[in-house]
N, C-alpha and C positions, 0 to 999 in steps of 0.2 A: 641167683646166688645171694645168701646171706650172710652177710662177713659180723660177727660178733668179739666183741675185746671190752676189756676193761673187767674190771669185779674181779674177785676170788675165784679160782679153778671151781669149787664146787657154786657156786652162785652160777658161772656158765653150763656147769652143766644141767641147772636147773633148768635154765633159758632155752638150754637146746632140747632136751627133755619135752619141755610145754609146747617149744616149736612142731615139735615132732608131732607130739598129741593132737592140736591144732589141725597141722595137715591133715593128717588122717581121717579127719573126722568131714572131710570133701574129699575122700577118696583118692588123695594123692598118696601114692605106696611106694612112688618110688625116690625119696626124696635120703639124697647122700649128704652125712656128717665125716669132715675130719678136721682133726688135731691142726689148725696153724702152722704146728711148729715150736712156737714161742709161749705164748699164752691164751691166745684165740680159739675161734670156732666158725668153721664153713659149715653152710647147708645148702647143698646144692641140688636141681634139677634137671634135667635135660631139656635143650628146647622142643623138643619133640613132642613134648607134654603140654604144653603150650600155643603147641599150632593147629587151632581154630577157626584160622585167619580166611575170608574170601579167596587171598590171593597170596603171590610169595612176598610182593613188594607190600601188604598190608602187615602181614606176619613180622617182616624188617622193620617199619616204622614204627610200627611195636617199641621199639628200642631207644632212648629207654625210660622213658614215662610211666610203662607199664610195670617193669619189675621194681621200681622206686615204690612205684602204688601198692602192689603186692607185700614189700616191705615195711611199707607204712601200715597199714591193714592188720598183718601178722604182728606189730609192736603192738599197737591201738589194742589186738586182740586179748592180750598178756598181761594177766592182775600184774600191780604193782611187787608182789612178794616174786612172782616170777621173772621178772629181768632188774631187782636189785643190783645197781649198780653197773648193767651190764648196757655198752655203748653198742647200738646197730649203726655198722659205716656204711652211711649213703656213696660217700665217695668213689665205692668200690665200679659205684655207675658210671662215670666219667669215661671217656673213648680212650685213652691212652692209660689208666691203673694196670694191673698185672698183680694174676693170681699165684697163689706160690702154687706147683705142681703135689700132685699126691706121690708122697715119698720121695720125693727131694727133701734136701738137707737146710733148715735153717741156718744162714750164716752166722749170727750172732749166737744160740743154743749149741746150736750142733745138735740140735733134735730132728725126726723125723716129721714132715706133713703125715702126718696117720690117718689113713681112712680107718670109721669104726662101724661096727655096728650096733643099732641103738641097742641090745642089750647090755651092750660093752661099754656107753657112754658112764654110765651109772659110779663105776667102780674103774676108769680112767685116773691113771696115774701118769707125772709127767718121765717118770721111770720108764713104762710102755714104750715110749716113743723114742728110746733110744735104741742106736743103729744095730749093735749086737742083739738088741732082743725081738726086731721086724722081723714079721714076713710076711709077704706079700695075700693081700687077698683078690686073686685074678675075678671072684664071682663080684666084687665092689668097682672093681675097674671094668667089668663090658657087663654089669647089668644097665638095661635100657626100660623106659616107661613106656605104656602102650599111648601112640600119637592121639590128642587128644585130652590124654584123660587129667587136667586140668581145669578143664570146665566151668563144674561146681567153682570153684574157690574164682576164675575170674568173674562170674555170675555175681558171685558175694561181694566181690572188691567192686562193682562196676556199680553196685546197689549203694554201696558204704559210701561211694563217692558222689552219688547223688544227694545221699543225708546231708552229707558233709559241704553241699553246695558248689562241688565244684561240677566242671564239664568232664561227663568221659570221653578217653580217648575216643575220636573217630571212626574207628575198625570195625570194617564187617565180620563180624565173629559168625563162625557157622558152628551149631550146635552139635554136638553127637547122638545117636539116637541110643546112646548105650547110657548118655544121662540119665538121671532120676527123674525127670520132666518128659515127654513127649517130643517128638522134633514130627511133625510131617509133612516140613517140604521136602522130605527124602520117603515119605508110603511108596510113593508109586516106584521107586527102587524095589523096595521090599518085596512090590509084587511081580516086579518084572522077574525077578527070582525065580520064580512059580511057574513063567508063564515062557517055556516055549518058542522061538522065532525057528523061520525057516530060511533067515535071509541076515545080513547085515552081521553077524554074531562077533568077526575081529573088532569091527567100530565099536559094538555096543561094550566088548569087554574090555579094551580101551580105553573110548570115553567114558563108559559107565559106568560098571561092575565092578572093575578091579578096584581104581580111585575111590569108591561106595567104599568098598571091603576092607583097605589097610588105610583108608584117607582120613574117614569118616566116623565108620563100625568100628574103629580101631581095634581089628583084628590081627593076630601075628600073622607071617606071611605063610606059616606053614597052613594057619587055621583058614588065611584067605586065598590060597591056592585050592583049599579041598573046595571051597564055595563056588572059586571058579570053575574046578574042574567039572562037578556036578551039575552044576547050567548047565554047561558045555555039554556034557552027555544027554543031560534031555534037551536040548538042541537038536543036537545029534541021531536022536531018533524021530524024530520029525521031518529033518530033511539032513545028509550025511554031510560031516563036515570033513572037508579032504584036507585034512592034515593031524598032525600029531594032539588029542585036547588036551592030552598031558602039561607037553609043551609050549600049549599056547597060555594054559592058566599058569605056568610059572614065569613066564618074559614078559607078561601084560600085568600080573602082580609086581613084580620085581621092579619095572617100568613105571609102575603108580610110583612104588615105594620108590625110587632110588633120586624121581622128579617132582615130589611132593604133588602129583596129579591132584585135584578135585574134579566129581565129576557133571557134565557138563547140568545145566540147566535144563528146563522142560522151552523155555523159550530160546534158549541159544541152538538146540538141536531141532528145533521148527525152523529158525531164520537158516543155519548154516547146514542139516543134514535134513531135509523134507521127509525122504526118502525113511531113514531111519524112524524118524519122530510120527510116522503113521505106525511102525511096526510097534516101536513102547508105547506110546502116551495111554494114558489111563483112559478108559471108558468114558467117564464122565468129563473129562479137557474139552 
Protein backbone atom coordinates (compact mmCIF):
# COMPACT_ATOMS: atom_id res chain seq x y z
CA UNK A 1 0.00 0.00 0.00
CA UNK A 2 0.83 3.59 -1.03
CA UNK A 3 -0.78 6.31 0.68
CA UNK A 4 0.02 9.63 -1.09
CA UNK A 5 -1.31 13.44 0.21
CA UNK A 6 -0.33 16.68 -0.03
CA UNK A 7 0.36 18.94 -3.46
CA UNK A 8 -2.27 20.03 -5.90
CA UNK A 9 -4.93 17.30 -7.43
CA UNK A 10 -2.93 17.45 -10.59
CA UNK A 11 0.64 17.34 -9.07
CA UNK A 12 -0.85 13.72 -7.62
CA UNK A 13 -1.98 12.69 -10.29
CA UNK A 14 1.34 13.09 -11.68
CA UNK A 15 2.86 10.97 -8.91
CA UNK A 16 0.45 8.43 -9.26
CA UNK A 17 0.90 8.37 -13.08
CA UNK A 18 4.84 7.81 -12.67
CA UNK A 19 4.10 5.34 -9.84
CA UNK A 20 2.05 3.45 -12.22
CA UNK A 21 4.88 3.58 -15.00
CA UNK A 22 7.47 2.54 -12.69
CA UNK A 23 5.53 -0.67 -11.72
CA UNK A 24 5.13 -1.68 -14.86
CA UNK A 25 8.08 -1.57 -16.04
CA UNK A 26 9.03 -4.97 -13.39
CA UNK A 27 5.99 -6.47 -14.58
CA UNK A 28 3.81 -5.67 -11.76
CA UNK A 29 0.05 -5.23 -13.83
CA UNK A 30 -1.67 -5.59 -11.13
CA UNK A 31 -1.37 -2.64 -9.15
CA UNK A 32 -4.95 -0.61 -7.90
CA UNK A 33 -5.42 3.43 -7.69
CA UNK A 34 -8.20 5.15 -5.79
CA UNK A 35 -9.42 8.47 -4.82
CA UNK A 36 -8.85 8.94 -0.89
CA UNK A 37 -11.82 10.50 -0.71
CA UNK A 38 -10.54 13.95 0.38
CA UNK A 39 -7.43 14.91 -1.41
CA UNK A 40 -5.20 11.84 -1.51
CA UNK A 41 -4.24 8.76 -3.48
CA UNK A 42 -3.90 4.88 -2.83
CA UNK A 43 -1.88 2.32 -4.77
CA UNK A 44 -2.32 -0.64 -3.81
CA UNK A 45 -1.34 -4.52 -4.30
CA UNK A 46 -2.43 -7.73 -3.19
CA UNK A 47 -0.25 -9.77 -0.94
CA UNK A 48 -0.39 -12.43 -3.22
CA UNK A 49 2.03 -10.72 -5.51
CA UNK A 50 4.39 -10.68 -3.06
CA UNK A 51 4.56 -14.15 -1.66
CA UNK A 52 7.99 -15.53 -2.62
CA UNK A 53 8.63 -16.36 0.75
CA UNK A 54 10.20 -19.94 1.77
CA UNK A 55 7.56 -20.29 4.24
CA UNK A 56 4.20 -18.62 5.49
CA UNK A 57 5.80 -17.33 8.86
CA UNK A 58 8.67 -15.87 6.48
CA UNK A 59 6.20 -14.29 4.04
CA UNK A 60 4.51 -12.52 7.74
CA UNK A 61 7.75 -11.24 8.99
CA UNK A 62 7.83 -9.64 5.75
CA UNK A 63 5.84 -7.04 7.63
CA UNK A 64 6.59 -4.38 7.64
CA UNK A 65 10.24 -3.61 6.74
CA UNK A 66 9.49 -4.79 3.48
CA UNK A 67 6.76 -2.65 2.16
CA UNK A 68 8.38 0.53 3.85
CA UNK A 69 11.44 -0.50 1.69
CA UNK A 70 9.40 -0.94 -1.51
CA UNK A 71 8.00 2.58 -0.60
CA UNK A 72 11.14 4.13 -0.10
CA UNK A 73 12.56 2.50 -3.55
CA UNK A 74 9.49 3.78 -5.59
CA UNK A 75 9.97 7.55 -3.99
CA UNK A 76 13.94 7.43 -4.55
CA UNK A 77 12.64 6.10 -8.04
CA UNK A 78 10.57 9.47 -8.93
CA UNK A 79 12.60 12.71 -10.64
CA UNK A 80 12.01 15.49 -8.51
CA UNK A 81 9.30 17.12 -11.16
CA UNK A 82 7.39 13.96 -10.43
CA UNK A 83 6.19 13.96 -6.86
CA UNK A 84 6.45 17.93 -6.45
CA UNK A 85 5.11 18.51 -3.35
CA UNK A 86 3.57 15.24 -2.97
CA UNK A 87 4.00 13.54 0.81
CA UNK A 88 4.51 9.49 0.72
CA UNK A 89 2.86 8.37 4.41
CA UNK A 90 5.04 5.86 5.86
CA UNK A 91 2.76 6.00 8.73
CA UNK A 92 0.23 4.17 6.90
CA UNK A 93 2.89 1.04 8.14
CA UNK A 94 2.21 1.07 11.62
CA UNK A 95 -0.07 -2.01 13.20
CA UNK A 96 -2.97 -0.23 14.21
CA UNK A 97 -3.50 2.84 11.07
CA UNK A 98 -6.68 1.98 9.10
CA UNK A 99 -7.46 2.36 5.48
CA UNK A 100 -10.42 3.98 4.31
CA UNK A 101 -12.64 1.24 2.32
CA UNK A 102 -13.19 1.62 -1.67
CA UNK A 103 -16.43 3.38 -1.84
CA UNK A 104 -17.10 4.31 1.50
CA UNK A 105 -17.86 7.78 2.20
CA UNK A 106 -15.42 10.27 3.42
CA UNK A 107 -16.65 11.89 6.69
CA UNK A 108 -15.48 15.27 6.44
CA UNK A 109 -15.95 15.57 1.98
CA UNK A 110 -18.71 13.62 1.72
CA UNK A 111 -16.83 12.21 -1.36
CA UNK A 112 -16.61 8.78 -2.48
CA UNK A 113 -13.10 6.47 -1.90
CA UNK A 114 -13.06 5.94 -5.76
CA UNK A 115 -11.38 3.08 -7.29
CA UNK A 116 -9.91 4.19 -10.82
CA UNK A 117 -8.63 3.08 -13.55
CA UNK A 118 -5.18 4.34 -14.75
CA UNK A 119 -6.78 5.74 -17.94
CA UNK A 120 -9.05 7.56 -15.81
CA UNK A 121 -6.45 8.94 -13.38
CA UNK A 122 -5.37 11.49 -16.13
CA UNK A 123 -8.76 13.47 -16.34
CA UNK A 124 -9.85 12.80 -12.46
CA UNK A 125 -11.99 15.29 -11.20
CA UNK A 126 -13.02 15.75 -7.56
CA UNK A 127 -16.83 15.97 -9.06
CA UNK A 128 -16.26 12.09 -10.09
CA UNK A 129 -16.37 10.99 -6.73
CA UNK A 130 -19.34 12.20 -5.72
CA UNK A 131 -22.05 9.85 -4.52
CA UNK A 132 -24.82 10.47 -7.33
CA UNK A 133 -22.32 10.11 -9.94
CA UNK A 134 -20.49 6.26 -8.65
CA UNK A 135 -20.83 3.30 -9.84
CA UNK A 136 -19.36 0.66 -8.93
CA UNK A 137 -16.58 -1.25 -10.80
CA UNK A 138 -16.98 -5.10 -9.65
CA UNK A 139 -13.84 -5.98 -12.24
CA UNK A 140 -11.48 -3.31 -9.70
CA UNK A 141 -12.96 -4.86 -6.67
CA UNK A 142 -12.01 -9.03 -7.41
CA UNK A 143 -9.26 -8.46 -9.81
CA UNK A 144 -6.37 -10.55 -8.27
CA UNK A 145 -2.40 -10.69 -9.28
CA UNK A 146 -0.88 -13.77 -10.39
CA UNK A 147 1.18 -15.20 -6.79
CA UNK A 148 4.41 -14.22 -7.29
CA UNK A 149 4.75 -12.05 -9.76
CA UNK A 150 6.40 -9.29 -7.86
CA UNK A 151 9.66 -10.56 -8.12
CA UNK A 152 11.37 -8.42 -10.34
CA UNK A 153 10.82 -5.21 -8.35
CA UNK A 154 11.85 -7.08 -4.74
CA UNK A 155 15.04 -8.25 -6.67
CA UNK A 156 15.47 -4.33 -7.43
CA UNK A 157 14.56 -3.07 -3.88
CA UNK A 158 16.85 -5.83 -2.24
CA UNK A 159 19.82 -4.65 -4.68
CA UNK A 160 19.04 -0.83 -3.98
CA UNK A 161 19.36 -1.64 -0.28
CA UNK A 162 22.71 -2.96 -0.62
CA UNK A 163 23.91 0.28 -2.55
CA UNK A 164 22.39 2.08 -0.08
CA UNK A 165 24.43 0.01 2.78
CA UNK A 166 21.87 -1.13 4.62
CA UNK A 167 21.14 -5.07 5.58
CA UNK A 168 18.26 -6.80 3.59
CA UNK A 169 15.72 -8.34 5.21
CA UNK A 170 16.35 -11.87 6.19
CA UNK A 171 13.86 -13.80 3.91
CA UNK A 172 14.21 -16.75 2.12
CA UNK A 173 12.81 -15.46 -1.15
CA UNK A 174 12.08 -18.36 -3.73
CA UNK A 175 12.26 -17.19 -7.15
CA UNK A 176 9.64 -17.87 -9.85
CA UNK A 177 10.72 -19.58 -12.76
CA UNK A 178 8.28 -17.38 -14.99
CA UNK A 179 10.96 -14.41 -14.02
CA UNK A 180 13.24 -12.92 -16.50
CA UNK A 181 16.19 -14.68 -14.94
CA UNK A 182 16.47 -18.58 -14.71
CA UNK A 183 15.38 -20.20 -11.43
CA UNK A 184 16.80 -24.12 -11.50
CA UNK A 185 16.41 -25.31 -8.20
CA UNK A 186 12.85 -26.11 -9.67
CA UNK A 187 14.41 -27.93 -13.50
CA UNK A 188 13.93 -31.12 -12.09
CA UNK A 189 9.95 -30.12 -11.45
CA UNK A 190 9.84 -29.24 -14.99
CA UNK A 191 11.00 -32.61 -15.91
CA UNK A 192 9.13 -34.46 -13.64
CA UNK A 193 6.29 -33.10 -15.91
CA UNK A 194 7.39 -35.18 -18.79
CA UNK A 195 8.24 -37.92 -17.01
CA UNK A 196 5.56 -40.61 -16.21
CA UNK A 197 5.49 -42.49 -12.54
CA UNK A 198 3.68 -45.75 -11.98
CA UNK A 199 3.42 -45.31 -8.40
CA UNK A 200 3.21 -42.48 -5.73
CA UNK A 201 1.22 -39.90 -8.14
CA UNK A 202 -1.40 -38.38 -4.95
CA UNK A 203 2.01 -37.41 -2.84
CA UNK A 204 3.85 -36.40 -5.77
CA UNK A 205 0.66 -34.01 -6.94
CA UNK A 206 0.37 -32.96 -3.51
CA UNK A 207 3.73 -32.39 -2.44
CA UNK A 208 4.99 -31.38 -5.80
CA UNK A 209 3.10 -30.48 -8.75
CA UNK A 210 0.14 -28.64 -7.80
CA UNK A 211 2.32 -26.29 -5.02
CA UNK A 212 5.01 -26.16 -8.49
CA UNK A 213 1.95 -24.91 -10.56
CA UNK A 214 -0.17 -22.17 -8.74
CA UNK A 215 2.79 -21.60 -5.74
CA UNK A 216 5.59 -21.01 -7.96
CA UNK A 217 4.68 -21.05 -11.91
CA UNK A 218 2.11 -18.77 -10.87
CA UNK A 219 -0.27 -20.28 -12.94
CA UNK A 220 -4.27 -19.61 -12.61
CA UNK A 221 -5.90 -22.58 -11.22
CA UNK A 222 -7.78 -23.08 -14.22
CA UNK A 223 -4.29 -23.12 -16.17
CA UNK A 224 -2.77 -25.31 -13.23
CA UNK A 225 -5.56 -27.79 -13.14
CA UNK A 226 -5.21 -28.58 -16.92
CA UNK A 227 -1.25 -29.14 -16.05
CA UNK A 228 -2.35 -31.34 -13.52
CA UNK A 229 -4.67 -33.00 -15.16
CA UNK A 230 -2.34 -33.94 -18.12
CA UNK A 231 0.49 -35.67 -15.72
CA UNK A 232 -2.23 -37.27 -14.37
CA UNK A 233 -3.22 -38.87 -17.69
CA UNK A 234 0.07 -39.81 -18.80
CA UNK A 235 0.46 -41.45 -15.46
CA UNK A 236 -2.36 -42.96 -15.96
CA UNK A 237 -1.26 -44.73 -18.94
CA UNK A 238 1.57 -46.29 -17.64
CA UNK A 239 0.12 -47.77 -14.78
CA UNK A 240 -4.05 -46.92 -14.19
CA UNK A 241 -4.95 -44.54 -11.60
CA UNK A 242 -8.15 -45.80 -9.69
CA UNK A 243 -9.90 -42.75 -9.15
CA UNK A 244 -11.43 -39.65 -10.67
CA UNK A 245 -7.78 -37.54 -12.46
CA UNK A 246 -10.31 -34.94 -13.01
CA UNK A 247 -10.81 -34.71 -9.54
CA UNK A 248 -7.81 -35.20 -8.18
CA UNK A 249 -6.18 -32.26 -10.28
CA UNK A 250 -8.74 -29.92 -8.96
CA UNK A 251 -8.66 -30.64 -4.78
CA UNK A 252 -4.68 -30.86 -4.92
CA UNK A 253 -4.65 -27.53 -6.94
CA UNK A 254 -7.25 -25.84 -5.04
CA UNK A 255 -5.47 -27.46 -1.77
CA UNK A 256 -1.93 -25.73 -2.82
CA UNK A 257 -3.89 -22.77 -3.67
CA UNK A 258 -6.22 -22.16 -0.71
CA UNK A 259 -2.64 -23.25 1.90
CA UNK A 260 -0.17 -21.44 0.22
CA UNK A 261 1.62 -24.93 -0.34
CA UNK A 262 5.36 -24.89 -1.71
CA UNK A 263 6.57 -27.62 -2.88
CA UNK A 264 8.67 -29.98 -1.02
CA UNK A 265 12.52 -29.91 -1.51
CA UNK A 266 14.80 -32.56 -3.53
CA UNK A 267 16.20 -33.27 0.14
CA UNK A 268 13.26 -33.03 2.43
CA UNK A 269 11.51 -35.85 0.03
CA UNK A 270 14.80 -38.03 0.41
CA UNK A 271 14.94 -37.62 4.33
CA UNK A 272 10.89 -37.75 4.77
CA UNK A 273 9.43 -39.74 1.59
CA UNK A 274 12.47 -42.33 0.23
CA UNK A 275 10.07 -44.13 -1.42
CA UNK A 276 8.84 -41.17 -3.48
CA UNK A 277 12.32 -39.47 -4.06
CA UNK A 278 13.77 -42.68 -6.01
CA UNK A 279 10.67 -42.35 -8.35
CA UNK A 280 11.34 -38.18 -9.13
CA UNK A 281 14.96 -37.30 -8.39
CA UNK A 282 16.68 -36.37 -11.48
CA UNK A 283 19.22 -38.69 -12.99
CA UNK A 284 22.16 -37.02 -12.32
CA UNK A 285 21.13 -36.46 -7.94
Amino acid sequence: MIDLDGGSLDQLKICVLSLVGVLEIFDLNSVKVKFSGRRGFHLSVSGEAFDVFSSRIEFLNAYPRLPKAICEFLEAALKPEQKLGVKFDYEIYQPRRLLRLAYSLHEESGLVSLPLQAEEIRSFKLEDAAPERVKVDWGWLTAKPRVGEAWNLLDSVSEWLKKRGEETPALKIIKPPTSSRSFKGYAWIEALLSKPVDDGRHRILWLIVAPYLVNVKGLSVEEAERAALQYLERCDKVRRIEDNVRRLARYYVKYAKDHRLKPLSLSKLRSKYPDLYEKVRPQSA
